[in-house]
C-alpha positions in Angstrom: 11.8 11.0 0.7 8.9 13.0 0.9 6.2 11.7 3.0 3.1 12.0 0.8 -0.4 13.1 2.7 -2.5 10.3 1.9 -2.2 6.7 2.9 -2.1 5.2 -0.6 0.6 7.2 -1.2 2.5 6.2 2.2 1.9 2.2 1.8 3.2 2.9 -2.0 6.6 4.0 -1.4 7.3 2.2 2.3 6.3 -1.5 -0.6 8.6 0.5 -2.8 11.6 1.0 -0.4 10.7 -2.8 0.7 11.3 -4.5 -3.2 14.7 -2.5 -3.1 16.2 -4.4 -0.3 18.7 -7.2 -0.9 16.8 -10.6 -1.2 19.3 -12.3 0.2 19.5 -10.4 3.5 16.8 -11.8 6.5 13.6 -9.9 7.0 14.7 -8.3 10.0 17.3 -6.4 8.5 15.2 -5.4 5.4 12.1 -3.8 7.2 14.8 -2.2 9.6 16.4 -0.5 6.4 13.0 0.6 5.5 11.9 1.8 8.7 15.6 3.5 9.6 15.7 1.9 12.4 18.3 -0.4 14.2 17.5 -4.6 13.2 18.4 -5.5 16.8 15.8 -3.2 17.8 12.9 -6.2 17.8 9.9 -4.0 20.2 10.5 -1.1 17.5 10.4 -3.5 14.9 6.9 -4.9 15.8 5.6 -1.6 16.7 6.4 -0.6 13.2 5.0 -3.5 11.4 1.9 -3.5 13.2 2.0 0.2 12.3 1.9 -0.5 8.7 -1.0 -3.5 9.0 -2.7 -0.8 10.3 -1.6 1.5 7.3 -3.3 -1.3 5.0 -6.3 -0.9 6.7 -6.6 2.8 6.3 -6.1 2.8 2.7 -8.9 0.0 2.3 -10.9 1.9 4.0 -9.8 5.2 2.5 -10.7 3.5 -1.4 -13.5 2.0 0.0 -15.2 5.5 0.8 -14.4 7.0 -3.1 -17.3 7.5 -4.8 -17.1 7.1 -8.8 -14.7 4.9 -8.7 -14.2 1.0 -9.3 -13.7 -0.4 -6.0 -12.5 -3.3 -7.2 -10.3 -2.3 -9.2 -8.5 -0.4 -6.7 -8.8 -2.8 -3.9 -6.8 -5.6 -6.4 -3.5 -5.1 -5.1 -4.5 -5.8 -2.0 -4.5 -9.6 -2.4 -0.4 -9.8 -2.7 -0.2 -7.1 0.3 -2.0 -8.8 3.1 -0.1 -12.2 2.3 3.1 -10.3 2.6 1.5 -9.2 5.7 0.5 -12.3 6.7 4.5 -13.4 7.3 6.0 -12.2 10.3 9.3 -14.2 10.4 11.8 -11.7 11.1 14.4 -14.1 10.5 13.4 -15.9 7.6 15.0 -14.8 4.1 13.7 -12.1 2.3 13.3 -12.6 -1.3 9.4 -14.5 -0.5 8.6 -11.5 1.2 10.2 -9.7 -1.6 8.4 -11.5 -4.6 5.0 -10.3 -3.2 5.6 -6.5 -4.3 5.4 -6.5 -8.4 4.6 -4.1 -10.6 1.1 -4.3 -10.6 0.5 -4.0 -6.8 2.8 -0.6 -6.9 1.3 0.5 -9.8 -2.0 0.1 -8.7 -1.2 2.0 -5.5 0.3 4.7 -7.3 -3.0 5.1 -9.6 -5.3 5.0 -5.5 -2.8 7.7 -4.2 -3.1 9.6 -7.1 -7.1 10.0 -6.3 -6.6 10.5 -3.1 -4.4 13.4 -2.9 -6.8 15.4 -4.9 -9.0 15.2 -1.6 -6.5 15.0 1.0 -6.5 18.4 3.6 -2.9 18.1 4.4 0.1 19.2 3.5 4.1 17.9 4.0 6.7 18.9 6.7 9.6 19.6 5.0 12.1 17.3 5.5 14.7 19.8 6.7 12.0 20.9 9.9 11.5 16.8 10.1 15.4 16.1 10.7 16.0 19.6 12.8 13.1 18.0 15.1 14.2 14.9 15.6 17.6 16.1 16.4 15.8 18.3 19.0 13.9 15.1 20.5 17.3 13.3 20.9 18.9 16.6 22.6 16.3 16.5 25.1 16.2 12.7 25.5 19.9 13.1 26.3 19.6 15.7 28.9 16.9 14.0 30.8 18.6 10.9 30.8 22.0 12.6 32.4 20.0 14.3 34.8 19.3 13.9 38.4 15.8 14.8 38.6 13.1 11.9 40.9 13.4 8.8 39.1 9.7 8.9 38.6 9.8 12.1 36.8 12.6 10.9 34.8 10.7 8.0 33.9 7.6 9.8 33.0 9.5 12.7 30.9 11.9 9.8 29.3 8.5 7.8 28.3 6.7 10.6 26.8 10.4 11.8 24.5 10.6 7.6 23.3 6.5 7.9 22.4 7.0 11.4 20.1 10.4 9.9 19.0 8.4 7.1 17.9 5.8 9.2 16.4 8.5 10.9 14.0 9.7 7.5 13.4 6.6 5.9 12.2 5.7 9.1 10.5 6.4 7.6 7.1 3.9 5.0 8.0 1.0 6.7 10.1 1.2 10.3 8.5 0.6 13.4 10.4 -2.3 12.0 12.2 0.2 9.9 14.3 1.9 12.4 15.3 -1.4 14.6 16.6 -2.0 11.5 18.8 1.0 11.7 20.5 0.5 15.5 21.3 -2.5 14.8 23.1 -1.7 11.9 24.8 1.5 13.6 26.1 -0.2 16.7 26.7 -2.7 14.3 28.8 -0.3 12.4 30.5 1.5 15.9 31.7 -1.8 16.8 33.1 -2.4 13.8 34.8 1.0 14.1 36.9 0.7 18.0 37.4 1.1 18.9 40.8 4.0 16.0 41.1 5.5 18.8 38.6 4.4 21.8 40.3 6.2 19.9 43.4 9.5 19.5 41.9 12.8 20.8 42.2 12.7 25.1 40.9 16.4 23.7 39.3 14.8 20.9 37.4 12.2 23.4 35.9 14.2 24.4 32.4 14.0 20.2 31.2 10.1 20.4 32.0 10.2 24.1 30.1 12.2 22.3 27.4 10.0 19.5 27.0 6.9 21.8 26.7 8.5 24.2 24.8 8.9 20.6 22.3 5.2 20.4 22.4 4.2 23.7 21.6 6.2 23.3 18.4 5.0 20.2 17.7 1.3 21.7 17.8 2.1 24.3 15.5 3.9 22.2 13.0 0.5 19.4 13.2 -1.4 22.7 12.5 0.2 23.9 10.0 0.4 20.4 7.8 -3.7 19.5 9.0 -4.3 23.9 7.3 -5.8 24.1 10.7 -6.7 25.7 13.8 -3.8 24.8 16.3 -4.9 21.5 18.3 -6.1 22.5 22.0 -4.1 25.3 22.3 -5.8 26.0 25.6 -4.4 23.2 27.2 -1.0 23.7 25.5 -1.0 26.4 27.1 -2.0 25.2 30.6 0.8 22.5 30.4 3.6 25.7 29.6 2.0 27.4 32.9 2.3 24.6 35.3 5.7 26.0 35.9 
C-alpha cells in the first residue's frame, strides 16, 4: 500500500486496514496485523499506538489550519476516532474496537485527505526502495549483532539500527517526517560518541562505514520525498569522515 503524503490520508487507510481485521480475533493481534509487526511484540505495539494518537492529532491540527473550509464538518469523524482511541486493552476482543470505524468516519477522512494533498510538498518512496531498505537495516542489524566489536559500541550502533528500523516501521503512521527525525537524532547521537569511534578497532571500521553509508542514503531518499535540499549534509558528511 502506498503511503499517502498527508496525514488524513495516512489515519484513513491504517482505520481502513483496522475495519478489515477479524472481529473475533483480540486487539493485540489486530493492530499487530496492521502495523506488520509481531503481537507478542507489546513495547512495539505501544510505541505504535501512541504513534497513531499522535497521528490523530496532526490531522486535527492539519484541518484545523485549512482555510475555506468547514471545520466542522471535517473535524466530525473525529468523535468515533478518539473513543476507539480511548481503549487500550490489547487483550480485549476486537469487534468494539471494530464497530467504531463506519463508513462515515472513512469517508470523511478520505474527503480531509483529499484537500490536503493538493497542498502537501511531499512525495512517496516507492515501495520497492522501502522493502530494499529495510532489508538493508536488517543486514546490518545482523552483522553488528554477530560481531565482536566493545559492547558499548555495539550497544550504541544496535540502538541507533532498532530506532531507524522503527522509523520505517511507523512510517505508515508518522510519514516521512518520522523518518527525518531519526536521521538527526542518529546523526547526533554519532557525534556525541565520536572520538569513542575515532578510538576503535581500524578492523571494526567497515560496520561504522556501513552504518553511515545507511544514513547517507537515508538523507537523500528524505530529500528527495520533502523536493528538498538534502538535510544537514555538512554534518552527514562529518559523521562519514570520522573514520
Amino acid at each position: 500500500m502506498d503511503v499517502k503524503n498527508n496525514p488524513a490520508g495516512r489515519l484513513h487507510d491504517i482505520l481502513l486496514s483496522a475495519r478489515q481485521q477479524q472481529s473475533k480475533e483480540p486487539a493485540r493481534k489486530a493492530w499487530a496485523t496492521v502495523f506488520q509487526i509481531e503481537p507478542n511484540d507489546t513495547s512495539s505495539l505501544l510505541k505504535l499506538l501512541a504513534d497513531l494518537i499522535n497521528l490523530v492529532h496532526e490531522t486535527k491540527t492539519a484541518i484545523q489550519r485549512l482555510e475555506d473550509v468547514d471545520h466542522a464538518l471535517h473535524l466530525k469523524p473525529f468523535k468515533r476516532i478518539e473513543s476507539l482511541l480511548s481503549q487500550l486493552s490489547l487483550d480485549s476482543a476486537w469487534d468494539h474496537w471494530k464497530a467504531q470505524i463506519d463508513d462515515s468516519t472513512l469517508y470523511g477522512l478520505q474527503f480531509s485527505a483529499d484537500r490536503l494533498s493538493r497542498i502537501s510538498g511531499f512525495t512517496q518512496i516507492p515501495n520497492d526502495e522501502l522493502k530494499d531498505i529495510r532489508n538493508a537495516i536488517d543486514e546490518i542489524f545482523n552483522k553488528v549483532f554477530d560481531s565482536s566489536i566493545p559492547a558499548e559500541l555495539r550497544a550504541l550502533l544496535l540502538r541507533n539500527i532498532e530506532a531507524i528500523r522503527l522509523a520505517f516501521v511507523s512510517y505508515r503512521i508518522r510519514g516521512i517526517e518520522g523518518i527525518q527525525g531519526e536521521i538527526e537524532r542518529s546523526v547526533g547521537s554519532i557525534l556525541l560518541h565520536q572520538d569513542a569511534i575515532k578510538r576503535s578497532n581500524p578492523d571494526d571500521h567497515g560496520l561504522w562505514k556501513t552504518f553511515f553509508g545507511l544514513i547517507d542514503r537515508l538523507n537523500k531518499v528524505v530529500t528527495l520525498a520533502r523536493n528538498t535540499k538534502e538535510i544537514a549534509p555538512p554534518i552527514v558528511q562529518a559523521i562519514t569522515q570520522l573514520l
